[in-house]
Gaussian input, Z-matrix of N, CA and C with variables (Angstrom, degrees):
# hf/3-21g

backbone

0 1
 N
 C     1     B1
 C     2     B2     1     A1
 N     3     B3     2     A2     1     D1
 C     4     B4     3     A3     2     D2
 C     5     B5     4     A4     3     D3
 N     6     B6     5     A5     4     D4
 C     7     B7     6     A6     5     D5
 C     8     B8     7     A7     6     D6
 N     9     B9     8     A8     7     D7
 C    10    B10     9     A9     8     D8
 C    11    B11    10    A10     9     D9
 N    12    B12    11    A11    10    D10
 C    13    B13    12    A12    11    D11
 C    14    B14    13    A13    12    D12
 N    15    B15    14    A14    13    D13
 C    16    B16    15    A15    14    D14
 C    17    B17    16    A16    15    D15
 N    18    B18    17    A17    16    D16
 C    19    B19    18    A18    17    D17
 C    20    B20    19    A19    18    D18
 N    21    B21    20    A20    19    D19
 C    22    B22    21    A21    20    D20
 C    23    B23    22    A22    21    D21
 N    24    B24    23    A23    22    D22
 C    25    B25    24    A24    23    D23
 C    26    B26    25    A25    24    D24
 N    27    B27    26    A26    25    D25
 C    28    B28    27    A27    26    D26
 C    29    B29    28    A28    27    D27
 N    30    B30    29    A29    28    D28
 C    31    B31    30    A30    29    D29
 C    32    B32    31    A31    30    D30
 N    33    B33    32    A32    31    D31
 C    34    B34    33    A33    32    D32
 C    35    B35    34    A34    33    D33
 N    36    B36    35    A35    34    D34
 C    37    B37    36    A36    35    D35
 C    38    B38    37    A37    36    D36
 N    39    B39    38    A38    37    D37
 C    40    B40    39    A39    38    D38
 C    41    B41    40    A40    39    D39
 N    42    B42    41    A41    40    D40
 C    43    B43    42    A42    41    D41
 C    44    B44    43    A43    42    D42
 N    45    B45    44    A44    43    D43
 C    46    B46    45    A45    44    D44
 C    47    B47    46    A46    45    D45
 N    48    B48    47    A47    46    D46
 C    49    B49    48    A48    47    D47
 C    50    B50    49    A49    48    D48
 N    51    B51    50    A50    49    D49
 C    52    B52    51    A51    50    D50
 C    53    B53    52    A52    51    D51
 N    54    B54    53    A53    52    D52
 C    55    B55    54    A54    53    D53
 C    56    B56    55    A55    54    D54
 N    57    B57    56    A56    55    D55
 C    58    B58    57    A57    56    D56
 C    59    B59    58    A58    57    D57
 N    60    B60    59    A59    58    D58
 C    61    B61    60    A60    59    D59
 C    62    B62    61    A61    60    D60
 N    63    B63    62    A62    61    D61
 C    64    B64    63    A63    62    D62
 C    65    B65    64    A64    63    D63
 N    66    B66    65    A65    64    D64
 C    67    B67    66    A66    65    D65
 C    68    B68    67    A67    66    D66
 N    69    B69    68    A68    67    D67
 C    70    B70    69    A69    68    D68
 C    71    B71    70    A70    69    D69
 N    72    B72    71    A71    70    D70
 C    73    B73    72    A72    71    D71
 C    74    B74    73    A73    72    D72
 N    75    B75    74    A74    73    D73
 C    76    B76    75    A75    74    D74
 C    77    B77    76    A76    75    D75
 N    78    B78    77    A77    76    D76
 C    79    B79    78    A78    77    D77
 C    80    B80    79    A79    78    D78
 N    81    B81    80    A80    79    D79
 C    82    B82    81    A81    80    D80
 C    83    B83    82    A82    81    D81
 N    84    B84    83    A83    82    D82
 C    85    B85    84    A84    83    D83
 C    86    B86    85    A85    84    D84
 N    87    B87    86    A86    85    D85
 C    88    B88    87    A87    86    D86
 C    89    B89    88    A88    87    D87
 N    90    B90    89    A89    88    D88
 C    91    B91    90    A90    89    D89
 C    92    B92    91    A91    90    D90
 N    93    B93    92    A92    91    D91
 C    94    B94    93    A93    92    D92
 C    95    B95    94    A94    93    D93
 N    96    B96    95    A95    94    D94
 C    97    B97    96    A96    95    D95
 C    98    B98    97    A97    96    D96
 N    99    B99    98    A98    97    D97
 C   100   B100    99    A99    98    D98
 C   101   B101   100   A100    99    D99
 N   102   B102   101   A101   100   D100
 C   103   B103   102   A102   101   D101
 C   104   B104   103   A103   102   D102
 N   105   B105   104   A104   103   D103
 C   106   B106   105   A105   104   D104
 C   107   B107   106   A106   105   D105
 N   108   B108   107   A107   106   D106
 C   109   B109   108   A108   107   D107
 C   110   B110   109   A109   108   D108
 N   111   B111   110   A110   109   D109
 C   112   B112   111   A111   110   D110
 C   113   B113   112   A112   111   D111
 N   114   B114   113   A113   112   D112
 C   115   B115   114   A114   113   D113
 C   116   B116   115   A115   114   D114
 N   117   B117   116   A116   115   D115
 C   118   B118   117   A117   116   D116
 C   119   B119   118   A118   117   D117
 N   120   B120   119   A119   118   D118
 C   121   B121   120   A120   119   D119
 C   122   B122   121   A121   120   D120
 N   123   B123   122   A122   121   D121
 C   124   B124   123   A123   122   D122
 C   125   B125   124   A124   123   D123
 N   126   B126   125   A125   124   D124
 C   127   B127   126   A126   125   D125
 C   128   B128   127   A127   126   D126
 N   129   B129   128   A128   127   D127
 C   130   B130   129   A129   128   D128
 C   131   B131   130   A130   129   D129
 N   132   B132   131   A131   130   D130
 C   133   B133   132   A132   131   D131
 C   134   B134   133   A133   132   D132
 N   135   B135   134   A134   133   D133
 C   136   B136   135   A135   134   D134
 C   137   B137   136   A136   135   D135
 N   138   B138   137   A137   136   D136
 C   139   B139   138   A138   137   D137
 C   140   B140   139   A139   138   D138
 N   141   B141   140   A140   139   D139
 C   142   B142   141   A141   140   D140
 C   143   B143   142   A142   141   D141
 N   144   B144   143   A143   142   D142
 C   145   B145   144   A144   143   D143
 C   146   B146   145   A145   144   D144
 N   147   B147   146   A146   145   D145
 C   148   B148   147   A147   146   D146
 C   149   B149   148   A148   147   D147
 N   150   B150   149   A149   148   D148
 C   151   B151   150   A150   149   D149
 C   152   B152   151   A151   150   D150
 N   153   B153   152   A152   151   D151
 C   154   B154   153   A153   152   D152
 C   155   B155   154   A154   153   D153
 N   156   B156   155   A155   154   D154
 C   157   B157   156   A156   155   D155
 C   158   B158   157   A157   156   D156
 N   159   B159   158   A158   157   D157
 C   160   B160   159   A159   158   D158
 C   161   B161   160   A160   159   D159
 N   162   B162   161   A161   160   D160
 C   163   B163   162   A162   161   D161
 C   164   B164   163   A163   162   D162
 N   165   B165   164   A164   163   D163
 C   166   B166   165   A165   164   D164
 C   167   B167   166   A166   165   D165
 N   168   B168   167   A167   166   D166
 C   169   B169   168   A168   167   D167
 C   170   B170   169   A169   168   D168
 N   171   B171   170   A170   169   D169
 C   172   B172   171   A171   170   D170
 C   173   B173   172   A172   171   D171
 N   174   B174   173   A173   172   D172
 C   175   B175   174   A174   173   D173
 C   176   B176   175   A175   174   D174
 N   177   B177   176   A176   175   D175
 C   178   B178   177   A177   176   D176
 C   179   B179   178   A178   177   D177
 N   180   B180   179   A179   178   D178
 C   181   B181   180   A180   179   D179
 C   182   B182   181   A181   180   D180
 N   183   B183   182   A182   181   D181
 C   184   B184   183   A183   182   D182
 C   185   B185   184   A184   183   D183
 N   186   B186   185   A185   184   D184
 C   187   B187   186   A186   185   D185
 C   188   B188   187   A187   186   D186
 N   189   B189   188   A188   187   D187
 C   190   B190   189   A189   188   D188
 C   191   B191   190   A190   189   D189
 N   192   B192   191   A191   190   D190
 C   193   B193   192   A192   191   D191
 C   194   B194   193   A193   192   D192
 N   195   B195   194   A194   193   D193
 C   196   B196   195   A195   194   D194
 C   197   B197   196   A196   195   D195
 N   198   B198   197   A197   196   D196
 C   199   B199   198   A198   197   D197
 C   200   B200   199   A199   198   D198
 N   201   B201   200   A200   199   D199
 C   202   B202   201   A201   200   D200
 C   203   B203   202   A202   201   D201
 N   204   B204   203   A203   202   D202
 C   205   B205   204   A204   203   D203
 C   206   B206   205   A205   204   D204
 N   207   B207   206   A206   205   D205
 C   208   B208   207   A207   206   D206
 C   209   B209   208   A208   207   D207
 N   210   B210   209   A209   208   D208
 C   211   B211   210   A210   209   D209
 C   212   B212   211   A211   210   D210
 N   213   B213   212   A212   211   D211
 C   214   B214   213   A213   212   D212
 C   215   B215   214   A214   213   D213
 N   216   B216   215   A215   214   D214
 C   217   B217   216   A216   215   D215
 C   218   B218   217   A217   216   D216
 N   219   B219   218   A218   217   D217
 C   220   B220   219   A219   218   D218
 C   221   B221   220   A220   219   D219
 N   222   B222   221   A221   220   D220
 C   223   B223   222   A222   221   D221
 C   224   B224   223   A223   222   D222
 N   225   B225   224   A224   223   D223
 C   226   B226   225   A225   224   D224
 C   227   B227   226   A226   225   D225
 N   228   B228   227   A227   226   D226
 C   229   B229   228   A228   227   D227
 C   230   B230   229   A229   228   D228
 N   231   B231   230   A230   229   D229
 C   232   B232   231   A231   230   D230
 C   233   B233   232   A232   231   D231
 N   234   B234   233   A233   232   D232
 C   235   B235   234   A234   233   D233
 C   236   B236   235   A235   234   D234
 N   237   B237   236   A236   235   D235
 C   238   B238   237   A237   236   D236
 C   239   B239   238   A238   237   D237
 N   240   B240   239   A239   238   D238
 C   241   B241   240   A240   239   D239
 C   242   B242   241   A241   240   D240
 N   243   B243   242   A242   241   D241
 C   244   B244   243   A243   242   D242
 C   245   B245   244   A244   243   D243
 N   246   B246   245   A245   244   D244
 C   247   B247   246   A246   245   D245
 C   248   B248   247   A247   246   D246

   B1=1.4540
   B2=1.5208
   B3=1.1290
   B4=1.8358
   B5=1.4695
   B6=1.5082
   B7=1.5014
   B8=1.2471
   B9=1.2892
   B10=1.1729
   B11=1.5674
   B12=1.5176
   B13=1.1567
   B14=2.0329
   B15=1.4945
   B16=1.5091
   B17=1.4856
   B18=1.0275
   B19=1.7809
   B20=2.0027
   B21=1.2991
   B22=1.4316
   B23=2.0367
   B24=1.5299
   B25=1.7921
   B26=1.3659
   B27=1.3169
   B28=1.5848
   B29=1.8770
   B30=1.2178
   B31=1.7555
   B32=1.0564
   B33=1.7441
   B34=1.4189
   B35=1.6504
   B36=1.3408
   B37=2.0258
   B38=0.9218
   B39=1.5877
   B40=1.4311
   B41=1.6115
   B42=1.5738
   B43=1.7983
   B44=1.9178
   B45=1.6509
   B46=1.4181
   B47=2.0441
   B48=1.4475
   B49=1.3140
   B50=1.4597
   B51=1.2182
   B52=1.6913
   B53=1.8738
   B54=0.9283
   B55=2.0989
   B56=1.9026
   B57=1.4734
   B58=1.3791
   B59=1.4221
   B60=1.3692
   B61=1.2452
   B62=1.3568
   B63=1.4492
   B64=1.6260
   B65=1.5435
   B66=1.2638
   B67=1.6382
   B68=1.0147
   B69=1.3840
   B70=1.2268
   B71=1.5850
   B72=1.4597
   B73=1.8106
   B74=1.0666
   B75=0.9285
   B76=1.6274
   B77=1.5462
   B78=1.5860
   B79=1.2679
   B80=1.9362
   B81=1.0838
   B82=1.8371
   B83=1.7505
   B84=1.6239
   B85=1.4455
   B86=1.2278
   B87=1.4899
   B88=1.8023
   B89=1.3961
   B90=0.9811
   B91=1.8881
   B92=1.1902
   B93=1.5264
   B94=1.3333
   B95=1.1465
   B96=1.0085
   B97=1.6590
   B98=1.8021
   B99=1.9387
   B100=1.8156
   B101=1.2801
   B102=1.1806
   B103=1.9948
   B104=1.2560
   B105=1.3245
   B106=1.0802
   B107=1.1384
   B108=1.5034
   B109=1.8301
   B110=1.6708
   B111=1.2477
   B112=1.5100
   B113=2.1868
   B114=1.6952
   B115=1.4708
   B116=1.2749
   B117=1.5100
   B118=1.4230
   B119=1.8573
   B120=1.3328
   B121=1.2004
   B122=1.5411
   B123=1.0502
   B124=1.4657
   B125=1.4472
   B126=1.7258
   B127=1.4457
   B128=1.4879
   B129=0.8935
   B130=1.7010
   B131=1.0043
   B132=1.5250
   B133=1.4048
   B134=1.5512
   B135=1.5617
   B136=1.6275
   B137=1.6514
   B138=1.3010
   B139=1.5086
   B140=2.0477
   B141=1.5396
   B142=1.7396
   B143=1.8011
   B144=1.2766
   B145=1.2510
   B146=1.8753
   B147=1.0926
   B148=1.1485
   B149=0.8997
   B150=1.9537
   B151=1.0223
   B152=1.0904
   B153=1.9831
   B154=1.0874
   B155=2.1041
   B156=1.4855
   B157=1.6365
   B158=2.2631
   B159=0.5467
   B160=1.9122
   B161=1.3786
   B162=1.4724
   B163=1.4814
   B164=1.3043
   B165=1.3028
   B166=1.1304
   B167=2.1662
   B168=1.1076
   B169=1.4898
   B170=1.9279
   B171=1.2739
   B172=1.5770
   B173=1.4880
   B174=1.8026
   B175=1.1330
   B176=1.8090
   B177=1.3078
   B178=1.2971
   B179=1.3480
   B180=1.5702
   B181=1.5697
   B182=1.6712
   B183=2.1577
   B184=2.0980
   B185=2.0890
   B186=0.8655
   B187=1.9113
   B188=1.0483
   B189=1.6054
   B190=1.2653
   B191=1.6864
   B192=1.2871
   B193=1.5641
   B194=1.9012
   B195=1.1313
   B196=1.0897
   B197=1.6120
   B198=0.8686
   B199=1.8549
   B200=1.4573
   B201=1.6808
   B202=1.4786
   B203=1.5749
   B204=1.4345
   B205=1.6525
   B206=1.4794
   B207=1.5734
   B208=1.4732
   B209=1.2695
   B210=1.8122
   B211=1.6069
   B212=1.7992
   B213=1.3250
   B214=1.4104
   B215=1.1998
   B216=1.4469
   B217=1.8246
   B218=1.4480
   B219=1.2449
   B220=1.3932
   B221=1.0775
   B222=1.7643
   B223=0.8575
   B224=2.0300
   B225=1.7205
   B226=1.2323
   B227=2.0787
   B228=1.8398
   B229=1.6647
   B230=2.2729
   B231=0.9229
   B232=2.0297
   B233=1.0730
   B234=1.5734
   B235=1.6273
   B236=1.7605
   B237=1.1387
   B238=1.5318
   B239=1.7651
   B240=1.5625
   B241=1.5935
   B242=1.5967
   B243=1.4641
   B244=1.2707
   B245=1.6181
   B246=1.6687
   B247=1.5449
   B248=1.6502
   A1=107.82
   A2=111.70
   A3=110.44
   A4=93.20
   A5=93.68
   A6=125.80
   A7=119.97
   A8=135.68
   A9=118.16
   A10=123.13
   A11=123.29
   A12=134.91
   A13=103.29
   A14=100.34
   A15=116.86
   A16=115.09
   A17=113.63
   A18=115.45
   A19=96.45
   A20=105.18
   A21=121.07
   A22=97.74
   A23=90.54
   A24=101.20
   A25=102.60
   A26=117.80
   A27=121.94
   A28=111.97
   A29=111.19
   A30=102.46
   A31=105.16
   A32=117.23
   A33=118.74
   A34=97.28
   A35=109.89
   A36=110.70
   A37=87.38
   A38=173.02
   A39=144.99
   A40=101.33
   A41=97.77
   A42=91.48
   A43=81.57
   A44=79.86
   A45=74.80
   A46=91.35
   A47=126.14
   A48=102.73
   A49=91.82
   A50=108.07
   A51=140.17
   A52=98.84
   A53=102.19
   A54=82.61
   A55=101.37
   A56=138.25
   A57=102.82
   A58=135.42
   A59=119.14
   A60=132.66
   A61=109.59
   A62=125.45
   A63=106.64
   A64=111.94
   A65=105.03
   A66=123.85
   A67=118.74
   A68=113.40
   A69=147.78
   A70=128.01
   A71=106.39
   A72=86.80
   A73=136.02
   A74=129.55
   A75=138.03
   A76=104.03
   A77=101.91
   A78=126.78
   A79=117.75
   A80=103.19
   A81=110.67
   A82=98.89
   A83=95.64
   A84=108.33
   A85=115.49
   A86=107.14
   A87=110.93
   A88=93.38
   A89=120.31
   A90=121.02
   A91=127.01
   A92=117.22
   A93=137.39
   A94=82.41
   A95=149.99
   A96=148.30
   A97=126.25
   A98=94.23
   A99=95.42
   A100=95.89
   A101=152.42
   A102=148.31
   A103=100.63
   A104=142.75
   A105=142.80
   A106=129.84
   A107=116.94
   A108=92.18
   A109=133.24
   A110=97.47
   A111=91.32
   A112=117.49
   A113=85.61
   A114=88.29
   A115=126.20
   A116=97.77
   A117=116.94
   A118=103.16
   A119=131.18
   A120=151.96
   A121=103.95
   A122=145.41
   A123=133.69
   A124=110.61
   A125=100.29
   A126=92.02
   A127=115.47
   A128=118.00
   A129=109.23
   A130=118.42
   A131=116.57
   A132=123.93
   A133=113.01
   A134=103.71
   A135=114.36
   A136=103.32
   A137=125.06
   A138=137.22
   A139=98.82
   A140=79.42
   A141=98.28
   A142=103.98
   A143=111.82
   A144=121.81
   A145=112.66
   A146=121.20
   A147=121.13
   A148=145.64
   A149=97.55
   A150=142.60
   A151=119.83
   A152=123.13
   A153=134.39
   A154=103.74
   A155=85.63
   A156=95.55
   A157=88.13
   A158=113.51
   A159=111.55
   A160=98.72
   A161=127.42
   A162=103.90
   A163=121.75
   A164=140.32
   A165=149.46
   A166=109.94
   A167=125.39
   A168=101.17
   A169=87.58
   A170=103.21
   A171=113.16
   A172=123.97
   A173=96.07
   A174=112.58
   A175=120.00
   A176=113.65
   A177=116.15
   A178=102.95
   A179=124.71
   A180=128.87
   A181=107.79
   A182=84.53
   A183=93.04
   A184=99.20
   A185=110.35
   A186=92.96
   A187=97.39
   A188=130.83
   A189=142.58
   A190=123.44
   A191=108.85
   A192=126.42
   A193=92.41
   A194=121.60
   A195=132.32
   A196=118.90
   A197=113.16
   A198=130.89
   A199=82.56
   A200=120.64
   A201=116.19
   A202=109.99
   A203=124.17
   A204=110.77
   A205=90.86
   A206=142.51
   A207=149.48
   A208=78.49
   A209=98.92
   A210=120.76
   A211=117.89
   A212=123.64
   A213=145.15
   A214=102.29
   A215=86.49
   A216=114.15
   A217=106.64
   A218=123.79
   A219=107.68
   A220=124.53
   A221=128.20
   A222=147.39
   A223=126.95
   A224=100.70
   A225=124.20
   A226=107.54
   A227=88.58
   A228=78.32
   A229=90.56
   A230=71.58
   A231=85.28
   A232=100.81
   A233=120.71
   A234=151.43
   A235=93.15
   A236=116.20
   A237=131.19
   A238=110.06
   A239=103.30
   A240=88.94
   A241=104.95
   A242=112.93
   A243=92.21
   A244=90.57
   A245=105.09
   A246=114.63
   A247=83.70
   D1=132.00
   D2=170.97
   D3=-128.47
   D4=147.10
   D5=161.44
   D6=-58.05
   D7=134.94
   D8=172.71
   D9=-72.18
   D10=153.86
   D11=-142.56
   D12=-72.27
   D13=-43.13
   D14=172.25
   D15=-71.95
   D16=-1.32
   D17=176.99
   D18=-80.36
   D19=125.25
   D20=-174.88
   D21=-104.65
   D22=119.80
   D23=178.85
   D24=-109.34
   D25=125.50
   D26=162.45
   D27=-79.44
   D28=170.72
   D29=175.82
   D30=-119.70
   D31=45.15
   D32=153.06
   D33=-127.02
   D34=7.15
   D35=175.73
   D36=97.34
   D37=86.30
   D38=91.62
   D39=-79.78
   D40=142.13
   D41=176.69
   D42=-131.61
   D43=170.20
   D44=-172.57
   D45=-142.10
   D46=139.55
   D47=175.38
   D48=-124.23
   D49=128.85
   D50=-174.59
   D51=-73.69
   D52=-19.91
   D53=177.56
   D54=-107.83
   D55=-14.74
   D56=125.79
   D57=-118.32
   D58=34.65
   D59=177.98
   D60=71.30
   D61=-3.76
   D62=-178.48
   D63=-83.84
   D64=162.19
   D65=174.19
   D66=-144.93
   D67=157.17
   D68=-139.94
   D69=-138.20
   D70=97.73
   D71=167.66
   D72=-102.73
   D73=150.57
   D74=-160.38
   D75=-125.30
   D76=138.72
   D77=166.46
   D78=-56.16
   D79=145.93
   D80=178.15
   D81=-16.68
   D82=-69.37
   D83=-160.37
   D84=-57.62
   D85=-32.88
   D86=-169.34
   D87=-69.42
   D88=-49.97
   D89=-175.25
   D90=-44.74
   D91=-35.08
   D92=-165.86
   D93=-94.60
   D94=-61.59
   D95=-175.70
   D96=-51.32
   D97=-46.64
   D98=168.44
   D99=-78.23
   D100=-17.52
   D101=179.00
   D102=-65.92
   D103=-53.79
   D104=177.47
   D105=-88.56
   D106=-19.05
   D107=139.04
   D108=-98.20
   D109=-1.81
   D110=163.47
   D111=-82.87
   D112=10.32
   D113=171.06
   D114=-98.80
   D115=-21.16
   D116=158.47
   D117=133.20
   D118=5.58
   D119=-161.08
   D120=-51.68
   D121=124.59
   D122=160.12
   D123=-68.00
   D124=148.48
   D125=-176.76
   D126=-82.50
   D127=-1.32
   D128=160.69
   D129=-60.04
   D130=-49.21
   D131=-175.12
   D132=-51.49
   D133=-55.26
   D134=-169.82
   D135=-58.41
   D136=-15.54
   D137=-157.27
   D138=-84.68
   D139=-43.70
   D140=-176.65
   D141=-69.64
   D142=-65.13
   D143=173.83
   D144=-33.12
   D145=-50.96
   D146=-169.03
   D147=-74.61
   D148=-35.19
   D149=163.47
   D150=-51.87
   D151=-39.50
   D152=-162.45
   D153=-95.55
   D154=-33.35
   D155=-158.17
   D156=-83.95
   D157=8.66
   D158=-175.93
   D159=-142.44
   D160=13.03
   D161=176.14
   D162=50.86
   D163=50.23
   D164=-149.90
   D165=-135.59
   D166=136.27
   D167=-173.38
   D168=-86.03
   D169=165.82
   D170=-177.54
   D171=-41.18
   D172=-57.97
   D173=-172.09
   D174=-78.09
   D175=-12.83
   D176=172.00
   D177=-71.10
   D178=-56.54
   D179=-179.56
   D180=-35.21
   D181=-64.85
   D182=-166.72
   D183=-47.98
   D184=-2.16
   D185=-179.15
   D186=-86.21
   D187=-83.90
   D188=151.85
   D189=5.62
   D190=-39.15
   D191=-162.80
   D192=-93.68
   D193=-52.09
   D194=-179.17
   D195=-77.16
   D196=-15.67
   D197=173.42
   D198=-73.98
   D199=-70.97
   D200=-160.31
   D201=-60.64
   D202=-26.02
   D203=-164.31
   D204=-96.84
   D205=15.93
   D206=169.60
   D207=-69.07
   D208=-76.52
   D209=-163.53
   D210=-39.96
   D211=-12.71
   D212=174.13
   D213=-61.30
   D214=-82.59
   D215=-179.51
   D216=-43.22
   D217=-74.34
   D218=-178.89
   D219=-28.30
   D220=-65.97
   D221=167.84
   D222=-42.34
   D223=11.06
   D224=-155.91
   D225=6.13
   D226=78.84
   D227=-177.26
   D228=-114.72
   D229=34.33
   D230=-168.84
   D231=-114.90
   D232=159.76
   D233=159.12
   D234=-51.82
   D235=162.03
   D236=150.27
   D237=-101.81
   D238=125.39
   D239=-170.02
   D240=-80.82
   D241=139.23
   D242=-174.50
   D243=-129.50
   D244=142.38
   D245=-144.12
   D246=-116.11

């Protein structure tokens, strides 16, 4: 999943999307999470990373992790994959 390129991230979590002006704040974690995929991170990777850095087992995170990139999408702050 990538962020779209015009989505603006602060590094305290405010995002802001410039084509309908709404914004958004985000918690520690959500931040560290839209930073790294708007860095280009695979989500496996970020799954591993998180998992390891919060003591967390994988699969409790990957639910959690995937609830939030729904919560993206809804929020159309994502690419459209186009296949």
């Amino acid at each position: 999943m990538k962020i779209k390129s015009n989505i603006a991230v602060s590094d305290n979590g405010f995002v802001f999307d410039p084509n309908t002006g709404d914004s958004y704040n985000l918690n520690n974690t959500a931040a560290e999470i839209l930073q790294m995929l708007k860095s280009g991170k695979e989500e496996t990777e970020i799954i591993k990373v998180f998992a390891k850095k919060y003591d967390v087992d994988e699969t409790t995170f990957e639910q959690n992790f995937y609830d939030f990139l729904g919560m993206l999408n809804h929020y159309n702050l994502v690419e459209e994959n186009r296949g």
